[in-house]
N, C-alpha and C positions, 0 to 999 in steps of 0.2 A: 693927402692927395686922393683924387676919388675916384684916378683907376676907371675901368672898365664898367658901363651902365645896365649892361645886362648880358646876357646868354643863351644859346640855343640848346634846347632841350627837344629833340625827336620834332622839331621847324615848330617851334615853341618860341616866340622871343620870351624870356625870363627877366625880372628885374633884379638886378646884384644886390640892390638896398630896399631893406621893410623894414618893418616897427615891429618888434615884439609886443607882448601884452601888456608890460613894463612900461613902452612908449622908449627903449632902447633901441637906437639905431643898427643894424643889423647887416652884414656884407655876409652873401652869397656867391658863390661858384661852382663851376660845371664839375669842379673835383670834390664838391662837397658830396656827403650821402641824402639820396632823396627818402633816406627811412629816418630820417631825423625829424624831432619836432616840429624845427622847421627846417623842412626841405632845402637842401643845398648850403645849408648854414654854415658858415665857416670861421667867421669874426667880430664880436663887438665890437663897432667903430666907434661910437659914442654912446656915454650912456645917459638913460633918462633925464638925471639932472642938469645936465650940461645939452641936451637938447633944449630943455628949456631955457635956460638961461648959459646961451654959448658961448666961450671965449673967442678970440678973431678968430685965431688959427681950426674952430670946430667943423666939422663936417657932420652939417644937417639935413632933415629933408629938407630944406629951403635951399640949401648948398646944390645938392641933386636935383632937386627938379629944375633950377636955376640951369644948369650943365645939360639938364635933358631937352630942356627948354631950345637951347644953345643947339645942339646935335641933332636932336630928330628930323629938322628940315632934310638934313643929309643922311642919315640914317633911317630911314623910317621903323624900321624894324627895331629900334629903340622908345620911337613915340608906343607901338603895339606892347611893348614891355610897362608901361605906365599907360595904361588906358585913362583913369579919371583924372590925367595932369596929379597925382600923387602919389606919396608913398606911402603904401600898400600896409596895413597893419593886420598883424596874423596874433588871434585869439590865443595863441601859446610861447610859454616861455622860455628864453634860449638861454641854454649853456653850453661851454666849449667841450668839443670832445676831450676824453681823459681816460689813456688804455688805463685798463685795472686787471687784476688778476681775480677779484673778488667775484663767486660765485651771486647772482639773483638769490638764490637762498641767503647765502651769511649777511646781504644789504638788507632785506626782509627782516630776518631775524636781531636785528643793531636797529632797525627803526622799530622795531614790536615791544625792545627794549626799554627804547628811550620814556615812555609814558613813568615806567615805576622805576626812574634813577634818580637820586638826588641832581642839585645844579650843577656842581662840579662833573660829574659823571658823562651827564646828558651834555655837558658844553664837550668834552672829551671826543664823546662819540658824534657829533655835530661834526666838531672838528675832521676827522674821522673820515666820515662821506663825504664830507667836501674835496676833501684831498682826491678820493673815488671817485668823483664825479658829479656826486649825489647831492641835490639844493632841495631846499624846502621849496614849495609852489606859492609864488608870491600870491595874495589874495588881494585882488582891486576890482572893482567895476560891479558889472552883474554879472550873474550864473553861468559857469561854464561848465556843460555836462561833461568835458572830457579831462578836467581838471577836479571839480567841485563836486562830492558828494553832500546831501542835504541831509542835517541832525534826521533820526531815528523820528519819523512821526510829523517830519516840517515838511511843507514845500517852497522852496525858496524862488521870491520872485522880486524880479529887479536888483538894485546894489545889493550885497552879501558881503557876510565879514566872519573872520575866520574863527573857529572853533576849537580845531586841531590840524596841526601842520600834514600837509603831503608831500610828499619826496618826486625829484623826479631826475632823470640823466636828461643828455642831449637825444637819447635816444627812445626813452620810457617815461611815463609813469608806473615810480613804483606803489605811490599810493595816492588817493584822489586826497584835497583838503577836505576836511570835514569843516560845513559853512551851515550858516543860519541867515536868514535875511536882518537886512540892517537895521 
């Protein structure tokens, strides 16, 4: 069900659905935190692969703006949430919030780790932040300065691919990927 189209934020209309970087269908609300990644984020609705190629039952941006399409004549302060008739894709990646008890230092110190563990270890400690919160920075597209650090000496321009993994919460990066161009 696709629920409510958007939200006000300080007489903001806001839109409840965007794409993350992934191209992951994303729900927003007014009770989500606007310090997050992405702002107000509160749910994967669907994710990438299945936007592309959706089952009946999926909720896509085809689905949404279909619905927005539908309502804005009566709302209009939902057409002003979807300005270009679409859904909005924001250049960062979402993860669900996950309380931890784990200091910024000790998550720091478990990824500074992982470069000199063997596979066992390294899949261990993966494991690990995941549970915390903590995801690698997926790497797709082109350069993203607030994501992507560029190798020692490169400057990357256009598609990049990835070098070494970056970490990140719903809340942080805790480290940029380290990318080279493609």
């Amino acid at each position: 069900m696709i629920g409510s189209l958007h939200f006000q934020i300080n007489d903001e209309s806001v839109p409840c659905f965007v794409l993350d970087m992934a191209g992951n269908l994303i729900r927003r609300a007014a009770v989500g935190s606007p310090l997050t990644l992405i702002p107000y984020a509160v749910e994967l609705v669907t994710p990438a692969a299945e936007v592309i190629a959706p089952r009946p039952w999926s909720i896509t941006p085809e689905t949404v703006m279909s619905r927005v399409t539908k309502v804005a004549p009566l709302l209009p302060e939902v057409g002003r949430a979807y300005p270009r008739n679409s859904v909005e894709q924001i250049l960062m990646p979402f993860a669900p919030q996950v309380e931890t008890d784990e200091s910024d230092e000790s998550i720091i110190q478990a990824i500074d780790m992982l470069p000199g563990l063997d596979e066992e270890s390294a899949k261990a400690v993966r494991e690990t932040l995941g549970i915390h919160g903590i995801h690698p920075i997926p790497v797709s597209g082109n350069y993203n300065e607030n994501l992507h650090q560029a190798r020692a000496g490169e400057i990357c321009v256009g598609e990049v691919v990835k070098v070494a993994d970056g970490w990140f919460s719903n809340m942080k990066v805790y480290r940029k990927a380290l990318v080279r161009s493609a």
